[in-house]
C-alpha positions in Angstrom: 6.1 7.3 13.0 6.8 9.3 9.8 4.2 11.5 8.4 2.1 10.9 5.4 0.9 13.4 3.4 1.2 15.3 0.0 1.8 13.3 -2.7 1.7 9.4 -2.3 3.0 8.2 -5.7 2.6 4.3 -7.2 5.7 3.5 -8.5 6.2 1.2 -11.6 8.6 -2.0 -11.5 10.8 -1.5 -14.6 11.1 -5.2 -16.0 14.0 -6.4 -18.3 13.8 -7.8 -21.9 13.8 -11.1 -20.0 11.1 -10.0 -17.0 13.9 -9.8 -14.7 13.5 -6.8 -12.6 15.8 -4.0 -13.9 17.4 -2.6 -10.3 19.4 0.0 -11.9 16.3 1.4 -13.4 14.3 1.1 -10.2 17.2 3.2 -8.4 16.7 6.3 -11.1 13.1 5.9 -11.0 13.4 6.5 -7.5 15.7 9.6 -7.6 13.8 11.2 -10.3 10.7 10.9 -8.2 12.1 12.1 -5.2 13.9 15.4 -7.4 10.2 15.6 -8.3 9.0 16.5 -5.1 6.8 13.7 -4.3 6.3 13.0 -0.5 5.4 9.6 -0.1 6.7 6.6 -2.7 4.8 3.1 -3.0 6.0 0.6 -4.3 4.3 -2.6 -5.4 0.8 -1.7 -5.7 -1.3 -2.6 -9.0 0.8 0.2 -10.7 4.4 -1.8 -10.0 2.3 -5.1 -10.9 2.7 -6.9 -7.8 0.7 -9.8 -8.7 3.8 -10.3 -11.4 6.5 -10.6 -8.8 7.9 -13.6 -6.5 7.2 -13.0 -3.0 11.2 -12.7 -3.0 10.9 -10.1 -6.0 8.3 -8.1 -3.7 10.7 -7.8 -0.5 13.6 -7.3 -3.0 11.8 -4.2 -4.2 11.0 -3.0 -0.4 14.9 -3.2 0.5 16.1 -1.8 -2.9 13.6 1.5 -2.4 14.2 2.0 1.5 17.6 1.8 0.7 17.9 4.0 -1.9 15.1 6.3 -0.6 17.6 6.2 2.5 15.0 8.3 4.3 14.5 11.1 2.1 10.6 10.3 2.2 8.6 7.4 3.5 7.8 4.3 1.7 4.6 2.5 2.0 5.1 -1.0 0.2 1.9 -2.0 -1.9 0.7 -5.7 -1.0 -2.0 -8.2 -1.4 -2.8 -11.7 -1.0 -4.6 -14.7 -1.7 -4.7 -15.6 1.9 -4.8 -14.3 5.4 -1.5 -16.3 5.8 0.5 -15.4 2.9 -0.2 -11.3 3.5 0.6 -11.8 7.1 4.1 -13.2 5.8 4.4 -10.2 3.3 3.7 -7.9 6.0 6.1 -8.9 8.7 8.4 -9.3 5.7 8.2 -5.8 4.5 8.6 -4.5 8.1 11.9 -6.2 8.6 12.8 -4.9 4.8 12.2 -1.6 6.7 9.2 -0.1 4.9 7.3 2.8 6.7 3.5 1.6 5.9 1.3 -1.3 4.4 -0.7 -0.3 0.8 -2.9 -3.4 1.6 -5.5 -5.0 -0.9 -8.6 -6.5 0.0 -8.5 -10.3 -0.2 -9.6 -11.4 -3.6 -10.7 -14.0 -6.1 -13.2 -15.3 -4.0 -16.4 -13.2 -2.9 -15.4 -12.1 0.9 -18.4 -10.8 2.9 -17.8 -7.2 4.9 -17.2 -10.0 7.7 -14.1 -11.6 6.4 -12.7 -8.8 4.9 -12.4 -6.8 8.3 -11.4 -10.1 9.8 -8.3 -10.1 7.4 -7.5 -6.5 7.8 -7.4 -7.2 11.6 -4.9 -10.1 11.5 -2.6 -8.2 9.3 -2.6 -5.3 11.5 -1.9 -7.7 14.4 1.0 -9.1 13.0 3.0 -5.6 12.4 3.5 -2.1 14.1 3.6 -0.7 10.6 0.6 1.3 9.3 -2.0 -0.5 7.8 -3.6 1.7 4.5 -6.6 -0.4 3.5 -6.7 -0.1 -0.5 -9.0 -0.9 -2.9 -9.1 -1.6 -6.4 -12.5 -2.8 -7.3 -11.9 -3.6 -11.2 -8.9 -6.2 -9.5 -10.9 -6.9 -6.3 -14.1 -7.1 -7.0 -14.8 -5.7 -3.5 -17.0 -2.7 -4.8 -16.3 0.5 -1.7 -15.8 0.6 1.9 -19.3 0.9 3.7 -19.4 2.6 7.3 -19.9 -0.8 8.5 -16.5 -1.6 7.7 -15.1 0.8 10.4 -15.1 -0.9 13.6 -13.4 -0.8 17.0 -11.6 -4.7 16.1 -9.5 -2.7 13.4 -8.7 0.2 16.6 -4.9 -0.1 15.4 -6.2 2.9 12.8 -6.5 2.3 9.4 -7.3 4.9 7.0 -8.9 4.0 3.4 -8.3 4.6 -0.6 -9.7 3.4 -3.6 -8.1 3.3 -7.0 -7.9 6.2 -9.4 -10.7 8.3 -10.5 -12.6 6.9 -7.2 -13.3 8.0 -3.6 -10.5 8.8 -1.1 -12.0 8.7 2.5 -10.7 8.7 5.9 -11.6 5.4 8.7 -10.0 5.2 11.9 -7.4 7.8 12.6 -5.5 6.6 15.7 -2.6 5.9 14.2 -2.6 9.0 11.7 -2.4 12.5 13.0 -4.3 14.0 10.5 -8.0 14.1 8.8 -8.2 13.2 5.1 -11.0 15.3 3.2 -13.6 13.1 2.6 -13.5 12.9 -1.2 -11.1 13.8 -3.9 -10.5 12.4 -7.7 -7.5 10.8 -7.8 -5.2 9.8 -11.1 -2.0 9.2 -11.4 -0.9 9.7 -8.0 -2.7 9.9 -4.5 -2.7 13.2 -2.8 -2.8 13.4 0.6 -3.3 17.2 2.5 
């Protein structure tokens, strides 16, 4: 398992004058992050406007980063879903694309009790060996912070939490990460993880 930590940057998806995804531009977008020094890249989260793409468009994305990335650092592919079904499809999809980790949103539009949500976050990790992050955007989600109660032995695969920028970063279940997360830190335009 790679490691995670340092900077964890969201990546945009550069669009055409026709909203076709420009690849070219995605490639330099990745090669000026990485001669940045960012650690970590992520792809597809609210930042690279994954409720935009094509579920084709989203795996495209995973397979164009990994491949240009081509190691260098890991990449954790940002996803969500309206469904328990369709982000288990996403998932096992962005394993075979070859991703190193799961950015995964909260199921949304409808009001999901603490319940459901864990439920969901369960069946995802079930359906991959890939790390599960559980992330959470509550102006998109509506699913307003992570309560203790949230942290069970059902999600024992380890999950660790995020929320979106300006908000808390805190660390759940750490059997599949190595390290401890400091329990709070501000966060803009990129997630730092020490």
């Amino acid at each position: 398992m790679k490691e995670f930590k340092g900077v964890i940057t969201p990546m945009v998806t550069p669009f055409k004058e026709d909203e076709e995804i420009d690849w070219e531009l995605l490639d330099q977008h990745v090669e000026f992050l990485i001669a940045k020094g960012v650690h970590c890249l992520a792809p597809t989260g609210s930042t690279g406007e994954f409720e935009s793409l094509t579920f084709d468009e989203v795996i495209g994305i995973y397979q164009a980063v990994v491949k240009k990335v081509a190691g260098r650092v890991p990449v954790i592919g940002g996803m969500g879903g309206r469904s328990t079904r369709e982000s288990i499809a996403m998932a096992r999809a962005a394993e075979k694309a070859g991703v190193d980790g799961l950015l995964v949103l909260p199921p949304y539009y409808y009001g999901f009790n603490q319940e459901e949500i864990i439920a969901y976050y369960q069946q995802i990790a079930d359906s991959t060996s890939l790390l599960i992050m559980l992330y959470n955007n509550p102006g998109k989600t509506k699913v307003m912070g992570w309560p203790r109660s949230s942290y069970t032995p059902a999600m024992s695969k380890g999950c660790k939490t995020w929320e979106a920028a300006g908000s808390t970063l805190s660390s759940a279940l750490k059997s599949r990460w190595p390290f401890a997360l400091p329990k709070t830190m501000s966060q803009f335009g990129s997630w730092a993880v020490f």
